[in-house]
C-alpha positions in Angstrom: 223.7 52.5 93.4 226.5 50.9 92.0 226.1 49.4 88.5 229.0 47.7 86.2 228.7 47.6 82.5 230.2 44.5 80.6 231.1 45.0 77.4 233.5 44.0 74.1 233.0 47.6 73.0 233.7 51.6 74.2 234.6 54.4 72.3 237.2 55.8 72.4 238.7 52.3 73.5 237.0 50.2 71.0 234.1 50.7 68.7 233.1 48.6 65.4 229.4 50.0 65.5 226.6 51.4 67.9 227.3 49.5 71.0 230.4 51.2 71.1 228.8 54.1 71.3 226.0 53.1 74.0 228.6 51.8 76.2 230.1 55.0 75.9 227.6 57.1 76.9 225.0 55.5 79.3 227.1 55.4 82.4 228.6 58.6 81.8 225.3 60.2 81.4 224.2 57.7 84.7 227.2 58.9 86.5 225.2 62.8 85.7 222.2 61.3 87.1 223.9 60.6 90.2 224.4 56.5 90.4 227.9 54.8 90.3 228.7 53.3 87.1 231.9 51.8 85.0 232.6 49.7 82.3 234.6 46.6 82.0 236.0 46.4 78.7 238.4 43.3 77.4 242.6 45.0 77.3 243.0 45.8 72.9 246.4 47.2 72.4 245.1 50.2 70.7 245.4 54.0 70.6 243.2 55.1 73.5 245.2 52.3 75.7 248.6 53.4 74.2 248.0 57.0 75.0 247.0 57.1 78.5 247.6 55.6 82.7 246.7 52.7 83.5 246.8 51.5 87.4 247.1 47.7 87.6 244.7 47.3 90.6 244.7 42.8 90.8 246.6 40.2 89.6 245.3 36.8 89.5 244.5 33.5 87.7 241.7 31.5 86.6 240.9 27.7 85.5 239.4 27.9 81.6 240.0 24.0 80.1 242.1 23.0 82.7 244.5 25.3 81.8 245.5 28.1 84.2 245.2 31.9 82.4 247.1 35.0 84.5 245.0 37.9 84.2 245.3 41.9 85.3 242.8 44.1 86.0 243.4 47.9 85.2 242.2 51.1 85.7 242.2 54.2 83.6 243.6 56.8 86.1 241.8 60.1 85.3 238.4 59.4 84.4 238.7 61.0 81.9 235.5 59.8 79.8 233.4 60.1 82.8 233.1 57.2 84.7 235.9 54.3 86.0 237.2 52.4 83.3 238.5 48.9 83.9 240.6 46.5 81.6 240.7 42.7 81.9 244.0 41.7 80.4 244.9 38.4 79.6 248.2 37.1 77.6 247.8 36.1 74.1 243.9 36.7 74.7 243.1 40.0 76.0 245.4 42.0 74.7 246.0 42.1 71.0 244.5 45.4 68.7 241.6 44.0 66.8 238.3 43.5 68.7 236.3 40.8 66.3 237.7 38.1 63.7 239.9 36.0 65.6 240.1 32.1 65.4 240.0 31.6 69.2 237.0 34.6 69.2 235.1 31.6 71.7 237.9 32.0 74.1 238.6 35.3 73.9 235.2 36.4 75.0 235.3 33.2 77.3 237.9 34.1 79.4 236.8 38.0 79.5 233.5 37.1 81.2 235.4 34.1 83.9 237.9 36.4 84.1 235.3 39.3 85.4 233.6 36.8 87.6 237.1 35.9 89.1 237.8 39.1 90.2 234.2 39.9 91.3 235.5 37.4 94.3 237.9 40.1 95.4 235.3 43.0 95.7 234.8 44.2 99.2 231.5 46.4 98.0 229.7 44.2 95.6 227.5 45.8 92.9 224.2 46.7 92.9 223.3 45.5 88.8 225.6 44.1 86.9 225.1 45.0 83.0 225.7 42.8 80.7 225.8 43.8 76.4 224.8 41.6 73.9 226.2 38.2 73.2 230.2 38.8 74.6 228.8 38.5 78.1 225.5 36.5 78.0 226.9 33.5 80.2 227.6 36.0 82.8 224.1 36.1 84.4 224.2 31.6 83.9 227.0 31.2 85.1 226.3 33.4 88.5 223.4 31.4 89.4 224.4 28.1 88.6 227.9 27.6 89.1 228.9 26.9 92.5 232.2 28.7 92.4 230.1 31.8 91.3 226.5 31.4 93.0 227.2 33.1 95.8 226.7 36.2 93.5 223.5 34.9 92.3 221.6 37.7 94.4 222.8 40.1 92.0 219.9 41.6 89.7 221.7 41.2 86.0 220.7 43.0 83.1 221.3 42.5 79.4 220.6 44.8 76.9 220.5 43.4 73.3 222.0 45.8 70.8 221.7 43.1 68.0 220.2 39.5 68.3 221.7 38.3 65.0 224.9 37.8 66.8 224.4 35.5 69.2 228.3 33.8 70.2 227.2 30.5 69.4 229.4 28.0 71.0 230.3 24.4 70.2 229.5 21.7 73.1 232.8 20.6 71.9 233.8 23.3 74.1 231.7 23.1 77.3 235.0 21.9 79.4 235.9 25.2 79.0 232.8 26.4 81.9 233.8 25.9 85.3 231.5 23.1 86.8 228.2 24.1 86.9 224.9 22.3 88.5 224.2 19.6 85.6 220.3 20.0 86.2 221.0 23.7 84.8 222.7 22.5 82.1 219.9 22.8 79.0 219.4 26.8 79.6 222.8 26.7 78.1 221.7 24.9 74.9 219.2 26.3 71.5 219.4 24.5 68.4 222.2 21.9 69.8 225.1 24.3 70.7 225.6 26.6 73.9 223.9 29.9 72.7 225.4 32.4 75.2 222.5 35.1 74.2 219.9 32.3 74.7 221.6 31.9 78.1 221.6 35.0 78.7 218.0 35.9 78.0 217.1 32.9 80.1 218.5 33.8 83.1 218.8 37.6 83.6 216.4 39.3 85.7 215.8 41.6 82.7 216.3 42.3 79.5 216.0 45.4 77.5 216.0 46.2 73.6 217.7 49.3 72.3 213.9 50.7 70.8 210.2 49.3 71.5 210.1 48.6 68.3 212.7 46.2 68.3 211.1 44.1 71.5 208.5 43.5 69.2 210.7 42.2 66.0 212.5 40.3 69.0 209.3 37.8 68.9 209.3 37.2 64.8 212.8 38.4 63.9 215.6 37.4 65.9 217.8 34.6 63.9 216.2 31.8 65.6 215.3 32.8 69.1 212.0 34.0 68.4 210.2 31.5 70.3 212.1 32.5 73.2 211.7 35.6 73.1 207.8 35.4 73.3 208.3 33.3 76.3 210.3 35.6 78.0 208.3 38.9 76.8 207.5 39.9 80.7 210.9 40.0 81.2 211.5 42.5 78.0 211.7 46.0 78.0 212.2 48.4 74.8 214.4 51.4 76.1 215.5 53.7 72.6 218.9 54.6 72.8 219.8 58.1 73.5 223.4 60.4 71.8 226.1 62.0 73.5 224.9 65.4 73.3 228.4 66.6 74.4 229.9 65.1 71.5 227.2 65.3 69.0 226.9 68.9 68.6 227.0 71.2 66.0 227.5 74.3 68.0 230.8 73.1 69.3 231.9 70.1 67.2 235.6 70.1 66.6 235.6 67.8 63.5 233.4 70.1 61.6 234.8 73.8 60.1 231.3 75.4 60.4 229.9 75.4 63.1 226.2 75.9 64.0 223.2 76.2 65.9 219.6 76.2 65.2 219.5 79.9 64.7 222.2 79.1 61.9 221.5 76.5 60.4 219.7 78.0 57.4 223.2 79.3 56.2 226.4 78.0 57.9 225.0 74.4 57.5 226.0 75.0 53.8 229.1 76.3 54.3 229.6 72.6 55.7 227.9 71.7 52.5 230.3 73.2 50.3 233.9 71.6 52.4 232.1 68.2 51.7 231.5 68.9 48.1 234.9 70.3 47.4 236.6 67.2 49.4 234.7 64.8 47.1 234.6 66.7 44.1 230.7 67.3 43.8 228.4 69.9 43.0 227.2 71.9 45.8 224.0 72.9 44.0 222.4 69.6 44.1 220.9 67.7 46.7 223.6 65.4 48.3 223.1 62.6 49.7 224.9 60.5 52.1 225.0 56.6 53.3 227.2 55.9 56.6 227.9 52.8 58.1 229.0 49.2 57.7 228.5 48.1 54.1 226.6 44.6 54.6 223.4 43.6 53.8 221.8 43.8 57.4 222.1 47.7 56.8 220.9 47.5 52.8 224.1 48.3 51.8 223.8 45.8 48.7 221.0 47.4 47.1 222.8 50.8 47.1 224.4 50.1 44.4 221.4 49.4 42.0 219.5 51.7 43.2 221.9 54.6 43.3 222.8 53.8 39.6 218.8 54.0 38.9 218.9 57.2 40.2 221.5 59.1 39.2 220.7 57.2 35.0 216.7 58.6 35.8 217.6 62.2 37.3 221.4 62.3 35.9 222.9 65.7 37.1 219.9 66.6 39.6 221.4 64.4 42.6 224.8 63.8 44.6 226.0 60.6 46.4 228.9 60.2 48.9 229.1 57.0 50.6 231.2 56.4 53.7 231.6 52.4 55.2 233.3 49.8 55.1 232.6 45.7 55.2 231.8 43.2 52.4 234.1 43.0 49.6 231.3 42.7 46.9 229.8 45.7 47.8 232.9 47.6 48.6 233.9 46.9 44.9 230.1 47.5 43.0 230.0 50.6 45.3 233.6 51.6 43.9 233.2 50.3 40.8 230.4 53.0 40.5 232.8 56.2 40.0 233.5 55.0 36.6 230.1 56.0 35.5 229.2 58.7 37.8 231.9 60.7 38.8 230.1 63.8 38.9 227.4 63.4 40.5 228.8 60.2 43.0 232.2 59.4 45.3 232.8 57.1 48.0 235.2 56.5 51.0 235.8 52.9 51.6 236.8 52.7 55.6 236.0 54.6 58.1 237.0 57.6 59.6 235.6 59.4 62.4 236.0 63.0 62.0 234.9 62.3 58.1 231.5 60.7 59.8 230.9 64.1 61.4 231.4 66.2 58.4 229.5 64.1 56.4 226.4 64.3 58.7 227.1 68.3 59.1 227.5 68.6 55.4 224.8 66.3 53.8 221.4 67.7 52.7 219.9 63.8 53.3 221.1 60.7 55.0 219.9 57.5 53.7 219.4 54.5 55.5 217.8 51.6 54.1 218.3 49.0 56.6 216.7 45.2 56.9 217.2 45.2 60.4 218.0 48.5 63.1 217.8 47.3 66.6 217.9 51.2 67.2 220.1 53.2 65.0 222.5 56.3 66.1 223.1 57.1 62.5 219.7 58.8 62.2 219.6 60.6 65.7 223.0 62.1 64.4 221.9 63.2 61.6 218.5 64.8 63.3 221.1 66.4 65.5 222.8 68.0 62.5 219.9 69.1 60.9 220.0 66.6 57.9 216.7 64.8 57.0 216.9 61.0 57.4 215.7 58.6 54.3 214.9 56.0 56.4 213.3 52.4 56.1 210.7 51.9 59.1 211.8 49.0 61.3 213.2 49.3 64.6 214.7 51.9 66.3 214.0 54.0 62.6 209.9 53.6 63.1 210.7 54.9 66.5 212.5 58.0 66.1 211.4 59.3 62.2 208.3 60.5 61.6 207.5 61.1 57.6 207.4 64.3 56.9 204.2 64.3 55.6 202.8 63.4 58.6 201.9 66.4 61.8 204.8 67.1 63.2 207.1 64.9 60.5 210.6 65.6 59.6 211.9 62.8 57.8 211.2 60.2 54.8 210.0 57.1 55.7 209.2 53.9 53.2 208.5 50.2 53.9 210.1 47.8 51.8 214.3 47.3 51.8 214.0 47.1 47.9 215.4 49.1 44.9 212.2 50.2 44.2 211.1 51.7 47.4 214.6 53.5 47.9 214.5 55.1 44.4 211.1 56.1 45.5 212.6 57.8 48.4 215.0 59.6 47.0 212.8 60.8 44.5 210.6 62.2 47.1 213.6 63.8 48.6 215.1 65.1 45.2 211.4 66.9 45.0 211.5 68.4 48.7 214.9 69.9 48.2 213.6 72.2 45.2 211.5 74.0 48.5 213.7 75.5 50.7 211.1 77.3 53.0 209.4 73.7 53.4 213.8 72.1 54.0 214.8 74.5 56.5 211.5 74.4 58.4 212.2 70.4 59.0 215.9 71.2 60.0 214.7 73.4 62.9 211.9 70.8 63.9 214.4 68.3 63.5 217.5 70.0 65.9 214.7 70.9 68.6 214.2 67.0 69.3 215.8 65.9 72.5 217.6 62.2 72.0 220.1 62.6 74.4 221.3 60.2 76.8 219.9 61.7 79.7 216.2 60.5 79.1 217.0 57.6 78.1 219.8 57.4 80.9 217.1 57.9 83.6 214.7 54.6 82.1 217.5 52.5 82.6 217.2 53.9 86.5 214.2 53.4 86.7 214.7 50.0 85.3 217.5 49.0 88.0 215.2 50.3 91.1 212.3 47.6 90.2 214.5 44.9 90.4 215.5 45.9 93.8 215.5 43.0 96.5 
């Protein structure tokens, strides 16, 4: 089986959140389970891209608004992260550093997928599934079944996987000159809410569709900016697969961004000694619980209410409790999360940005990671930290009802609450601030917690599964 990934995100190439991370790992771990899979990423000039071969395997054009675009296509040379990696390069549009934010973002992501569906004309083997993720390449499985340059594609079983419906391309019909002709009967499964809707689009016309945790299927029907309607219409279509972690790179046994490492059998003492870097590095006590927050600072993750409630914390329990935040994203909470340190500087730092080999210190370091999202598709942050052996503080929704179980619960190892509030996520940490006083009772949920299996390779072998049923 041969299977193509389209995507505006990969790590190491590219990566603003999870999906860069997913993209990453499924057809690697795919590749393990013996089908042929690659990704298909737009050209950023960037550090991965800068530091290694590229083969430039076609060069041709394409018709976008009557304007004709060159493009390349190129190929990593190595393999090197474990499947074929392709490039779509395009002058001016495909091939500047940044990944989001750009005026022209419409065409940029336009003339990625046309560009793709361009040089799908040249394969000599076609693929068995084409992939499609989120939003940046919705129109793909449209425009393959009802454009006539393209339809003769349209056997193709196309699958989308939606990593976040709140993001959802939407596309003046200003700009609908910019498709190539397409039948005009076809034209409405383009359209929700009076503009082209590329998820809509895409929704409506793959063959299936998954969500990155069952949980989030279901939220899909009453939470999903808009499209809820259609996504109870198209439920028999839906399937909720939970995304899995690169075991090879999540690893505490053999993680090269951390100074300690350790294995279950360890955890009870070197995870401290992790502990204690992080503590010295952000001038904190190591005695106290610490907790961490990690991830885009925007209210979809709760990142505005950490500022309250971390401020009702540490003014209720003063020197029992440690903060260290690591993100990056809206100004406002950037500063009031900054602005902080002025009050708090011993028991409370922050790192605005992001930094990668921080991220894995943090979660190696950390007694607690807290996450106190309003929306979680599926979450990584969590699986990392249950990798790591540090309890998630979690909010249940999504992916998080799905893979944290409340400690107090059989077989728990987490905390759990219901409300993205102040008040719930002082409770929380309360609770937590309580559970770190009994060590017996913390170290027995860090061995239940590192014993859980979220790697790829389950999840990996759904998405198989998945791909045979749609067989023709």
């Amino acid at each position: 089986m041969n299977v193509i990934h389209l995507s505006a995100e990969c790590y190491p190439v590219a990566k603003v959140g999870g999906l860069g991370d997913v993209v990453s790992a499924l057809p690697k771990y795919q590749q393990l389970a013996g089908i042929y899979a690659s990704v298909v990423l737009p050209y950023y000039d960037r550090k991965f891209v800068q530091e290694n071969e590229f083969d430039i395997i076609l060069e041709a054009e394409f018709e976008m608004a009557d304007v004709t675009l060159p493009f390349q296509i190129l190929k990593e040379k190595t393999d090197k992260l474990g499947f074929a990696l392709h490039l779509i390069k395009i002058p001016g549009l495909l091939d500047r550093p940044e990944i989001y934010s750009y005026p022209d973002e419409t065409e940029q992501f336009l003339a990625f997928q046309l560009a793709f569906l361009e040089w799908l004309t040249y394969f000599s083997v076609r693929p068995d599934v084409i992939h499609c993720h989120d939003h940046h390449t919705g129109l793909i499985p449209f425009l393959i079944k009802h454009s006539e340059r393209y339809e003769q594609f349209a056997d193709i079983p196309t699958v989308l996987t939606i990593h976040n419906a709140q993001y959802q391309g939407w596309i003046d019909w200003k700009k609908f000159n910019y498709l190539p002709d397409i039948d005009p009967e076809k034209i409405g499964l383009l359209d929700w809410n009076d503009c082209i809707n590329p998820l809509a689009a895409a929704v409506k016309c793959c063959w299936a569709y998954t969500a990155v945790s069952p949980t989030y299927l279901t939220e899909l029907t009453h939470n999903s900016n808009g499209l809820e309607g259609l996504f109870r219409a198209e439920a028999a279509k839906g399937v909720g697969i939970i995304n899995g972690i690169d075991t090879d790179i999540w690893n505490p046994e053999t993680d090269p961004m951390i100074k300690v490492n350790y294995g279950l059998d360890e955890v009870d003492t070197l995870k401290d000694e992790n502990k204690k870097i992080v503590c010295t590095e952000f001038d904190l006590s190591f005695k106290k619980p610490l907790i961490a927050f990690i991830g885009r600072l925007v209210g979809e993750k709760g990142a505005d209410l950490l500022p309250q409630a971390i401020k009702e914390v540490l003014t209720t329990f003063k020197d029992k409790v440690n903060f260290v935040i690591l993100g990056s994203g809206e100004h406002y909470i950037e500063d009031s999360l900054s602005e902080l340190k002025d009050s708090f500087s011993k028991n409370y730092n922050v790192f605005i940005g992001y930094n990668e080999a921080l991220s894995h210190r943090i979660y190696a370091g950390v007694d607690f990671l807290l996450m106190p999202s309003r929306v979680e598709p599926c979450g990584l942050n969590q699986l990392y930290s249950l990798r790591y052996g540090t309890i998630p503080i979690v909010r249940s929704t999504g992916g998080l009802k799905d893979t944290v179980i409340d400690f107090t619960k059989p077989d728990g190892y987490g905390i759990t609450f219901l409300n993205a509030d102040v008040e719930d996520i002082f409770s929380a940490v309360s609770r937590a601030i309580e559970l770190f006083q009994n060590t017996e009772r913390v170290n027995l949920l860090r061995s239940r917690m590192m014993q859980l299996d979220y790697s790829w390779h389950q999840s990996a072998s759904h998405y198989i599964e998945l791909y045979n049923s749609l067989k023709i």
